[in-house]
N, C-alpha and C positions, 0 to 999 in steps of 0.2 A: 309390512311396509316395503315396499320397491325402492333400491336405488333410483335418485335423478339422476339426469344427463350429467356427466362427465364421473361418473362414478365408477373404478377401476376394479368391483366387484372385489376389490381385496379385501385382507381382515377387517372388521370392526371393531368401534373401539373397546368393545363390550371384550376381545379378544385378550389374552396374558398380555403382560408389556414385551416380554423374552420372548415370545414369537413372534411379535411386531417389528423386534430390535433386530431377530434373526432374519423373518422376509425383507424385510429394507435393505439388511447389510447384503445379502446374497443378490437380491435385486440391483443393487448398488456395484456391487464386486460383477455382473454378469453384464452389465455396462459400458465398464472403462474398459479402455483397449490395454493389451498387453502388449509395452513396449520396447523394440528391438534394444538390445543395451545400448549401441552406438547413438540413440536419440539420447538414453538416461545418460550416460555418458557427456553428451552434446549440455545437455542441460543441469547436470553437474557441475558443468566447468562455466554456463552461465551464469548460476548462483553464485558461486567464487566470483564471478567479475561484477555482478551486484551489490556483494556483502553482503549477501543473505545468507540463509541456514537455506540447506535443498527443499527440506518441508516446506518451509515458509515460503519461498519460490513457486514449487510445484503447485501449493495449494491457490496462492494468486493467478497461476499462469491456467487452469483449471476453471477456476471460477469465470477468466476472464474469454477465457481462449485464447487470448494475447503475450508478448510478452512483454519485457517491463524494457520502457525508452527513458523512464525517468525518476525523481522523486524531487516532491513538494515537501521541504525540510522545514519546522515550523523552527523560529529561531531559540523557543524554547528544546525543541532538541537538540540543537546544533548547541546547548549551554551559551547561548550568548544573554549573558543577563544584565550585565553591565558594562561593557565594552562589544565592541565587533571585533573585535581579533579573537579568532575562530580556537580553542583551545586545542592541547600540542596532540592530544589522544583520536579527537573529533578530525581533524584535520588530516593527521595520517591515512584514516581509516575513509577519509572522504577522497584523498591525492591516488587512491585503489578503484575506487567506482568508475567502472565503464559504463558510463551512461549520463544522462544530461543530471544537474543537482541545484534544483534553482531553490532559495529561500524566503520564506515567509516570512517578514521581521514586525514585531511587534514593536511599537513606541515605546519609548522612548528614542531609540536604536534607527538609526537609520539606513534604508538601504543602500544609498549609492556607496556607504561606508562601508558594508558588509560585501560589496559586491565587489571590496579589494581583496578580498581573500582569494588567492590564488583556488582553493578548493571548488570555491563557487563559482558556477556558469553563471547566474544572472540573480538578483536579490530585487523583491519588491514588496512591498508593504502590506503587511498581513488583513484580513477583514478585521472591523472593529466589533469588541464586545458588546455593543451598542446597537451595532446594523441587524437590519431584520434579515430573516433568513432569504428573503429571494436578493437584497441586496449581495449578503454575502456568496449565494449563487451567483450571480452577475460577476462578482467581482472575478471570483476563481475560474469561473468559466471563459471571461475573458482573455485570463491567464494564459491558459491553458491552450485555449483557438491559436492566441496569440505565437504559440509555438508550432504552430499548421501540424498537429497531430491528436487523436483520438484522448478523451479521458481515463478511457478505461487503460489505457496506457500507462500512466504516470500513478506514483505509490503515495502517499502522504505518511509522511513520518512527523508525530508529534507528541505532547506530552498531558494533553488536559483533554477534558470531554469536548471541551467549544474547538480544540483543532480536533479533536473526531469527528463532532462533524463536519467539519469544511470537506471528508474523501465525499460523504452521502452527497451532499450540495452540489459538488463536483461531477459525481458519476464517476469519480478516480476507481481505480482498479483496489482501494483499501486502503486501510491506515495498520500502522503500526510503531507502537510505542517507539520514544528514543532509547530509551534503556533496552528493549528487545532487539533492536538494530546496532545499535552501538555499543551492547554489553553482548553480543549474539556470540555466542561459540561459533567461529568459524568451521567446526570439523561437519561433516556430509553426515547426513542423515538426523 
């Protein structure tokens, strides 16, 4: 039997897994460009002004090709679960981030109240558990135009599967847990 078209003549699957795992990684590794320190360097110290871990940075800015202008905070990461006043840990760690930090707020909670929090740029009212998914597309995407930039831009940070999906809906650059973010070892690497 002949490959079809778009068949890259590589192993089959009929091949070991350890040789599969091997050509992909060296195919993979003979890919990526090997970069001058002063960019790792560059983007080192943009991780830091994120709050991110470097990994976690790299691996978004990679996937994206972009770099990161913002993050959609669901307000279950932000710990707002009975009040909007943003807790003293979540808060510090947010008065750090160079970058825009708008919030998702889930009801009962409201935004314009959230959106006193000196940390937060701008607070709006999260999709509902209820809304079908092209709704809550619509919504997010709105959002998001609304800030006259790219999705693939912006991070989604949240704490349940229904804010995972709000990054897919979005086309956002990713999600990442609160506790990954806000529990993050800040040391590089």
């Amino acid at each position: 039997m002949t490959p079809g078209i778009g068949h890259n003549n590589g192993p089959t699957s009929e091949a070991g897994e350890s040789w599969r795992r091997f050509a992909w990684t060296r195919a993979r590794a003979d890919l990526l460009p090997t970069l001058p320190i002063e960019v790792v360097r560059l983007r080192v110290r943009r991780a830091q002004a994120l709050g991110l871990p470097y990994k976690t940075y790299a691996s978004v800015r990679a996937s994206t090709g972009h770099d990161l202008i913002g993050f959609l905070f669901s307000s279950n990461a932000l710990a707002l679960l009975r009040s909007e006043a943003l807790p003293q840990d979540r808060a510090a760690k947010l008065a750090t981030v160079q970058a825009a930090r708008h919030a998702l707020v889930h009801r009962p909670l409201l935004p314009d109240r959230v959106a006193l929090n000196p940390q937060i740029d701008a607070a709006h009212a999260a999709p509902r558990f209820a809304e079908s998914w092209s709704a809550m597309r619509d919504t997010l995407r709105d959002l998001i135009v609304s800030t006259g930039s790219p999705a693939d831009r912006w991070l989604v940070v949240g704490e349940t599967a229904f804010e995972r999906d709000w990054a897919e809906a979005a086309k956002a650059a990713g999600f990442l847990s609160g506790e990954a973010y806000f529990g993050a070892d800040r040391r590089v690497g």
